[in-house]
N, C-alpha and C positions, 0 to 999 in steps of 0.2 A: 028730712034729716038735715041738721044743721051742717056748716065745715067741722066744728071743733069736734060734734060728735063721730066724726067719718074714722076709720081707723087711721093709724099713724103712716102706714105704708102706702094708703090711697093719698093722704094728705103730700103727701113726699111728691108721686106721683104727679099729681097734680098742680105741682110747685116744679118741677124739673119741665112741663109741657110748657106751662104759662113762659117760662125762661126762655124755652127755644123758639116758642113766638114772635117772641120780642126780639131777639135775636135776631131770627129771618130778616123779621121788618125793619130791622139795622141795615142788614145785608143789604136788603132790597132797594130800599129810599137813599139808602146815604143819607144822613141829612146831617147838611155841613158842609159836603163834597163840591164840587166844581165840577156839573159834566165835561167829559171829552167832545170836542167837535172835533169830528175827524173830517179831513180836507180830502177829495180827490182829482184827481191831475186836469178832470174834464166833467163834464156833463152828460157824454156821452152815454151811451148804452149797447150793450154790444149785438141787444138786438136788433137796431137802428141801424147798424154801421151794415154797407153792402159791396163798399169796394173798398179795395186797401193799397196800396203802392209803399212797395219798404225799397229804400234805397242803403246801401252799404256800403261802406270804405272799403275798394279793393276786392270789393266779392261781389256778383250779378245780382243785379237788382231784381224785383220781384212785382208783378204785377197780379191780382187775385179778384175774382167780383164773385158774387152770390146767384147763383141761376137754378128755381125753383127750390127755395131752401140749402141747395149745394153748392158747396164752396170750391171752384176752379181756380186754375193759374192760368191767366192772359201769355203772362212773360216770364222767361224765357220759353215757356213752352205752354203749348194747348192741352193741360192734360189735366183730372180732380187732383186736389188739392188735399193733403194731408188733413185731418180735422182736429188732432192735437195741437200742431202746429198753428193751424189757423187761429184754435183758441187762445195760442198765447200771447198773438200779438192783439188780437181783440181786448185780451183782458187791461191792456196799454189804457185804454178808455179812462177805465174807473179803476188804474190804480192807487192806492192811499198815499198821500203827497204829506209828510210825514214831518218836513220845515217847509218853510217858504221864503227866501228872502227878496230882497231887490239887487236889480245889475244895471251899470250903464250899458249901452253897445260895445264898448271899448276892453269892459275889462269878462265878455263872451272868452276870449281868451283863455283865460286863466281858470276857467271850467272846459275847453274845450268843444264849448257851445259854438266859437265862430264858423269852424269846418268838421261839423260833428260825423259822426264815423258810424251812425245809427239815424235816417229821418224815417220818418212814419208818416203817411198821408190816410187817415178814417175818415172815408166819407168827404175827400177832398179836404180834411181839417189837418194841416201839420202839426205834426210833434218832432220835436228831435231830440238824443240823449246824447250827453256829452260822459265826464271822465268819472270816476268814483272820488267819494270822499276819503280823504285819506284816514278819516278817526270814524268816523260813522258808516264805512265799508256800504254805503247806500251812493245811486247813481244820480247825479246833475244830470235835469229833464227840465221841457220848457215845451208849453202850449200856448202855440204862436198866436193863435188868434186869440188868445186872452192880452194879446200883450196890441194888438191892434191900433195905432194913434197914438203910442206911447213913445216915449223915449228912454223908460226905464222895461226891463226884461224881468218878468217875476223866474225867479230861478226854484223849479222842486226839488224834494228829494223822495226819490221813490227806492223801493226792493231793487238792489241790482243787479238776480239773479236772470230779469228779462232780456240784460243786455246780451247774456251770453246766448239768449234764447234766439234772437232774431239775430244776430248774425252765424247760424247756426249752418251748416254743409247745406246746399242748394239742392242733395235730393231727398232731405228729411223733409223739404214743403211738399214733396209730391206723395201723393196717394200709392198706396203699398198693392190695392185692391187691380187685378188685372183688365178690371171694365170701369166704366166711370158708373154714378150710382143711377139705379131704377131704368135703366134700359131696358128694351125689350130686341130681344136676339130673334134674328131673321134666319142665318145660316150662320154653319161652320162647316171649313172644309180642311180635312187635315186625313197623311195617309194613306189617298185614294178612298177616302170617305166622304160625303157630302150629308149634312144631317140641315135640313129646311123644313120650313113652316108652310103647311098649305091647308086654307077652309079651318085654321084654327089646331091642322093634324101635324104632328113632327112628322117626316118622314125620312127613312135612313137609307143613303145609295151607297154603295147596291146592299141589297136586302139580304138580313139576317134574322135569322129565325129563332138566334138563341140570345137576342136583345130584344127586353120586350118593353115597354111604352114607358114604367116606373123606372128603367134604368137609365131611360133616353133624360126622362124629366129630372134624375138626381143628378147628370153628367152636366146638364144645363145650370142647375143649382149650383153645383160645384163651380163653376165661371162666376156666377157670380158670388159667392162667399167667398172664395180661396184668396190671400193676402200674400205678395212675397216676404221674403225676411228683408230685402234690402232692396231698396232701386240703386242703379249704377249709372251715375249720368258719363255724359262723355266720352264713350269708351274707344281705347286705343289701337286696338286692335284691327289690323287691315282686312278690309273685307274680301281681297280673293285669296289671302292670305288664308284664312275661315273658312275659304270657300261655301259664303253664304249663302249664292245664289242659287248653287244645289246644296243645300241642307234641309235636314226636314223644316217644312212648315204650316203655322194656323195661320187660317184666311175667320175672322170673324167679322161679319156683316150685321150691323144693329140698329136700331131706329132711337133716337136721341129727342128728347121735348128740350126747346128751345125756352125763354123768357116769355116771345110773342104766343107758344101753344103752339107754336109751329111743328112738325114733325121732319127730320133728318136723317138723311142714309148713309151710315159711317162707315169707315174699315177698318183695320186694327189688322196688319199682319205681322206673326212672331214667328222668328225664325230659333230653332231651339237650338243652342247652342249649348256642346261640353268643353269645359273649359277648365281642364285639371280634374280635377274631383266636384267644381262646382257644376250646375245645370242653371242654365240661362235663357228666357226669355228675351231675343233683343228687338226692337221696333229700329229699323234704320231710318225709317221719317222723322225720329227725334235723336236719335246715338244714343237710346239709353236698355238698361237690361234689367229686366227683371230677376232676382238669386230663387229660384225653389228646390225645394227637394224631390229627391225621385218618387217619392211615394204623391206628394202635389202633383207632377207632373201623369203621372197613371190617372190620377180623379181626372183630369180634363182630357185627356185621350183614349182611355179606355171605358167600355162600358161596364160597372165594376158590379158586385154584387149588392143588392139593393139593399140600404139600412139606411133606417131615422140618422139624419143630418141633426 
């Protein structure tokens, strides 16, 4: 059957399909257009990148490396590292650099590149971010080793909501999580309890009859899932003041893989602290406190009733 003889509503049809066709293939090709090269700050990648050093105006600098996949802080403190946070100074990498222009050394100034208030070291590579644009509300950035031998500064222009990112409170980089990640728990001793591992067996001093093996292993899960709402660095509060030394506390003992595959024996003691209405985990080897709630604080103390985690 010919087209002319098709009836008039498949013809139509068939005329409205052919149209959106060509259309697409508009969409699609451009043709005429001028692709976009989008530019970004570096080369990097943020799977590549394994140590980080952020330095900031007036606020504690920060020291972070990658050890087995996980991301810790060196400096100010030996503790995991937040993994949000880490991501958003990684994404510094490959952010989209959006103008580009040239700068003498001299006029670093007038961006506030000379004594920037934001430097970033990836993988030993500086970055630094100076002031915002006053009309393009994006932030003056500058990738120093692109600029190497030169005596002109390429000045970018990036997103600069990252600026507020990294100089952000000092214990949103630390890890909310009360253990560092994939440890393997040896003991806890808390309460006049001691709960150890022996020949592979948990075993609970002094012995209870009415805690049985599934509750031992979901109180151990519970350590490591459970997350506080906030870490507390610095805390000011005097400690015979607290009277910490007799306050209750966890003794947790854990075995840590090192970089080299090595194997390490840690400790981790929390002293639990009430502190108004709030409940506090505090570690005094570092001055800082964990916020949980009473119901958190029962899952790692008590042997609770067994249910899918």
């Amino acid at each position: 059957m010919s087209y002319t003889n098709l009836p008039r509503e498949v013809r139509i049809n068939l005329l409205l399909l052919i149209a959106i066709l060509i259309l697409s293939l508009i969409a699609w090709y451009q043709p005429g257009l001028k692709k976009v090269q989008i530019h970004l700050l570096s080369s990097l990648t943020k799977e590549n990148i394994h140590h980080i050093v952020l330095e900031r105006e007036f606020l504690a600098s920060i020291k972070l490396s990658q050890v087995n996949n996980h991301w810790f802080m060196d400096a100010p403190y030996q503790l995991a590292a937040n993994n949000l946070r880490v991501d958003t100074i990684l994404a510094l990498a490959e952010k989209r650099s959006y103008s580009q222009f040239q700068v003498s050394h001299t006029d670093l100034k007038t961006y506030q590149l000379d004594k920037p208030s934001v430097s970033v070291w990836l993988n030993h590579q500086p970055f630094i971010l100076g002031s915002n644009d006053p009309i393009k509300k994006q932030r003056y950035a500058i990738n120093v080793k692109e600029n190497t031998g030169s005596d002109q500064h390429t000045v970018h222009l990036i997103n600069g909501l990252i600026y507020y990112q990294l100089r952000a409170a000092l214990n949103s980089f630390i890890s909310l999580s009360l253990l560092p990640p994939e440890v393997k728990i040896k003991s806890i001793h808390w309460a006049n309890k001691t709960l150890t591992i022996d020949n592979n067996q948990w075993q609970l001093s002094p012995k209870d009859a009415q805690v049985s093996s599934d509750s031992i292993i979901q109180l151990l899960q519970y350590w490591q899932k459970i997350q506080a709402s906030k870490v507390e660095t610095d805390i000011s509060f005097d400690i015979e003041k607290k009277e910490l030394l007799t306050s209750k506390s966890i003794i947790i003992n854990y075995m840590q893989t090192t970089n080299n595959g090595e194997q390490q024996l840690k400790t981790i003691t929390y002293a639990i602290i009430q502190e108004g209405s709030q409940l506090k985990l505090f570690r005094a080897d570092f001055n800082i406190a964990y916020w949980l709630s009473p119901q958190q604080l029962r899952y790692i103390t008590e042997f609770m009733p067994v249910k899918t985690l």
